[in-house]
Backbone bond lengths (Angstrom), bond angles and torsions (degrees), N, CA, C in turn:
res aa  C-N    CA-C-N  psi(-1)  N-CA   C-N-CA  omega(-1)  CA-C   N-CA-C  phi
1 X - - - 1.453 - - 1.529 108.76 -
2 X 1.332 128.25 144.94 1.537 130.13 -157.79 1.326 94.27 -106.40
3 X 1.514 111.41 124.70 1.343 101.41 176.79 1.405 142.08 -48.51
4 X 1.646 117.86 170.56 1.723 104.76 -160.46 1.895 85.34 -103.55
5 X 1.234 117.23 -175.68 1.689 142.70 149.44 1.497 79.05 -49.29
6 X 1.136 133.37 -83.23 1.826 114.28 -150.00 1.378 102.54 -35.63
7 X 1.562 98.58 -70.80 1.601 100.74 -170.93 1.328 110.48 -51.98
8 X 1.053 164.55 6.96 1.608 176.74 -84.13 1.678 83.06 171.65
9 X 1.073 146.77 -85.16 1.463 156.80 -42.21 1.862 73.73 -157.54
10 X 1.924 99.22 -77.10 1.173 85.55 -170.85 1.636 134.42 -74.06
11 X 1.510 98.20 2.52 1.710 96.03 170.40 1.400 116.75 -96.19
12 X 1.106 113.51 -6.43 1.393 112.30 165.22 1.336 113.19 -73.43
13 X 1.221 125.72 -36.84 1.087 132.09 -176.40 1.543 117.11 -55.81
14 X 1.419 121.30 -2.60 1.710 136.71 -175.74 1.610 87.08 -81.47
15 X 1.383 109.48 -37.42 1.874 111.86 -164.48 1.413 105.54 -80.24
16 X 1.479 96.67 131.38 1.837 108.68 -177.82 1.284 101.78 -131.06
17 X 1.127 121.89 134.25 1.684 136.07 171.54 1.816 118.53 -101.82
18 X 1.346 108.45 73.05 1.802 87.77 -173.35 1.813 84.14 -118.81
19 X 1.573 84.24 164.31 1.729 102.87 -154.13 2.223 81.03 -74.22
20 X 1.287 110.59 -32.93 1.979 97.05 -160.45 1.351 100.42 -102.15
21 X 1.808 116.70 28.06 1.385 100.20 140.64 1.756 108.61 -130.15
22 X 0.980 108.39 129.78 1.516 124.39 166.73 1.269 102.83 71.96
23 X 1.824 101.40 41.11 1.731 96.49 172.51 1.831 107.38 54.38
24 X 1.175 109.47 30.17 1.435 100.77 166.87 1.339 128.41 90.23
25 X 1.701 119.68 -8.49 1.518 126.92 -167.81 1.088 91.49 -78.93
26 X 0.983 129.65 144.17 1.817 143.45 109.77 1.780 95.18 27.22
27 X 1.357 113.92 134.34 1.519 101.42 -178.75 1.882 73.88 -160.63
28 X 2.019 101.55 162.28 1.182 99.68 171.34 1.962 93.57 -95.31
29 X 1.848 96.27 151.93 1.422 101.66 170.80 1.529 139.20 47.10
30 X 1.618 106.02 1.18 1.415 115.29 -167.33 0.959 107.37 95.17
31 X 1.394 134.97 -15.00 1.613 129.68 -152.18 1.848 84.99 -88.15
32 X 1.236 122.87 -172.18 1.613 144.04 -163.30 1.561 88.68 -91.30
33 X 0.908 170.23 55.69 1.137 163.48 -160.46 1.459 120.38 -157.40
34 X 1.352 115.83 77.27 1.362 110.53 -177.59 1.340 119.61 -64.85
35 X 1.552 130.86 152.52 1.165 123.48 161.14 1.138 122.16 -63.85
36 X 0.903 144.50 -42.66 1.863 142.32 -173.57 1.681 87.06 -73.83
37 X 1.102 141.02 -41.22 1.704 106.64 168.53 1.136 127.19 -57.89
38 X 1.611 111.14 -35.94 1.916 118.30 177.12 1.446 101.39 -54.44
39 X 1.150 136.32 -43.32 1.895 153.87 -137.24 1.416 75.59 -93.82
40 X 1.460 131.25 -73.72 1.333 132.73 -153.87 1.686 85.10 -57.67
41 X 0.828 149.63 -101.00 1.427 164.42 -140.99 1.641 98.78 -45.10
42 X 1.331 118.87 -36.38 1.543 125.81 178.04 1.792 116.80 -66.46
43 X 1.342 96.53 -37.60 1.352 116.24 -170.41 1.687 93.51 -91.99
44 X 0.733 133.95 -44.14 1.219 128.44 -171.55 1.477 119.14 -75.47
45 X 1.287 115.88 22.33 1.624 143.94 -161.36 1.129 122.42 31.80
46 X 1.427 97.74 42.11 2.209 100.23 151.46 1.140 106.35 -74.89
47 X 1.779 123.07 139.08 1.079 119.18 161.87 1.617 125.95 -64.62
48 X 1.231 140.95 159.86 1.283 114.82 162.68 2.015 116.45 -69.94
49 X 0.912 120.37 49.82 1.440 127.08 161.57 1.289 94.58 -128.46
50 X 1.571 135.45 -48.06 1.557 110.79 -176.04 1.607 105.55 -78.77
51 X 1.451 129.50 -29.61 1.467 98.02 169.65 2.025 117.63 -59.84
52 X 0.911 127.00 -42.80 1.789 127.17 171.45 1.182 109.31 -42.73
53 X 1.683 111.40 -39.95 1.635 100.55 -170.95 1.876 96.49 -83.10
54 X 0.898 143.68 -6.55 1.490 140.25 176.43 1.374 105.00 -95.55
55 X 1.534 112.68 -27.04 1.852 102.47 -168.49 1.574 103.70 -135.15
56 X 1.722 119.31 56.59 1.165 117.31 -170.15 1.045 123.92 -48.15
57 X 0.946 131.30 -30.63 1.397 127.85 -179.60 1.635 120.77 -63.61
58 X 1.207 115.71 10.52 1.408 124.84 -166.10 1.550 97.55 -126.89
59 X 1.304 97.51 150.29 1.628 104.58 -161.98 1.938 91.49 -122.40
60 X 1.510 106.39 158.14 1.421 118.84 -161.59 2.052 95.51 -77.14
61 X 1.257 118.49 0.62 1.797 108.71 169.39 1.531 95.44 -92.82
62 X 1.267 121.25 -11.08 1.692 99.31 -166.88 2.000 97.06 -104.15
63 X 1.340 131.71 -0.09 1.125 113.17 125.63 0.987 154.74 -67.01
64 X 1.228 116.28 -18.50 1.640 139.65 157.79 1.090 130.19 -68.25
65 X 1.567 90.37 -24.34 1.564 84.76 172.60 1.866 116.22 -102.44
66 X 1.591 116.25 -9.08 0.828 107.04 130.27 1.629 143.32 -42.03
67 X 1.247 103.34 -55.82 1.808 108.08 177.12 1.711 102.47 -50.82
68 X 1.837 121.37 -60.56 1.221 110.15 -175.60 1.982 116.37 -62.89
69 X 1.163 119.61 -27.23 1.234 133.08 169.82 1.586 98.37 -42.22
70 X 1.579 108.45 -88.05 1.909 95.38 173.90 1.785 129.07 -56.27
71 X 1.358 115.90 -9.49 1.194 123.14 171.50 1.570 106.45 -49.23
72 X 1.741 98.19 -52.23 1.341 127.40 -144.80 2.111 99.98 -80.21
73 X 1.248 96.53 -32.77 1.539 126.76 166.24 1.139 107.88 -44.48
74 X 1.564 118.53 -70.02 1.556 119.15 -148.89 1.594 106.61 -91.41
75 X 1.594 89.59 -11.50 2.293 96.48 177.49 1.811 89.75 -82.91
76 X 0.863 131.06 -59.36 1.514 113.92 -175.98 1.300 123.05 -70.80
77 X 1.231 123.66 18.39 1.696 128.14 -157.47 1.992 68.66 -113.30
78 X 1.600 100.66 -58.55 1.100 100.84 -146.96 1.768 119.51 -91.99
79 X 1.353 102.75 22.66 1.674 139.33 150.47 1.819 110.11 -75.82
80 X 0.929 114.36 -34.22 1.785 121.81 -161.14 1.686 81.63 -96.12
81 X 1.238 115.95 -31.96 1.192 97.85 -166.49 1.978 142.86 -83.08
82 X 1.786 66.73 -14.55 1.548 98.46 179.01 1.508 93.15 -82.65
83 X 1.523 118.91 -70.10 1.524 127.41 -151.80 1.402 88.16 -58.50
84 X 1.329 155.07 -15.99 1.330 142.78 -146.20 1.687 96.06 -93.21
């Protein structure tokens, strides 16, 4: 079954933006963990089992929700880009 907006909704919800951690990026949960490092590490062909085994404390929805986080990125990047 293809996920709904909830499921959209609630994995985004792992993504927190505050300006006094990581200077403000995209981070999972508050924790130190920017997303564009998880992405770099994804793309760079870690599976998501070798990023968990390096960053246990992170559970396999809060890479995903990174992945939908830039999903979610490049559809509104690429809204501005049309209307522009």
């Amino acid at each position: 079954m293809p996920p709904t907006s909830k499921d959209h909704a609630t994995l985004l919800s792992r993504i927190t933006i505050d300006p006094s951690v990581c200077h403000g990026k995209p981070t999972i949960r508050r924790l130190r963990y920017p997303v564009e490092l998880m992405l770099v590490y994804l793309a760079g062909g870690d599976s998501v089992e070798d990023v968990l085994a390096e960053f246990p404390d992170l559970e396999r929805e809060n890479l995903l929700a990174c992945i939908q986080f830039a999903a979610q990125s490049l559809k509104l990047k690429s809204l501005h880009v049309v209307a522009a």
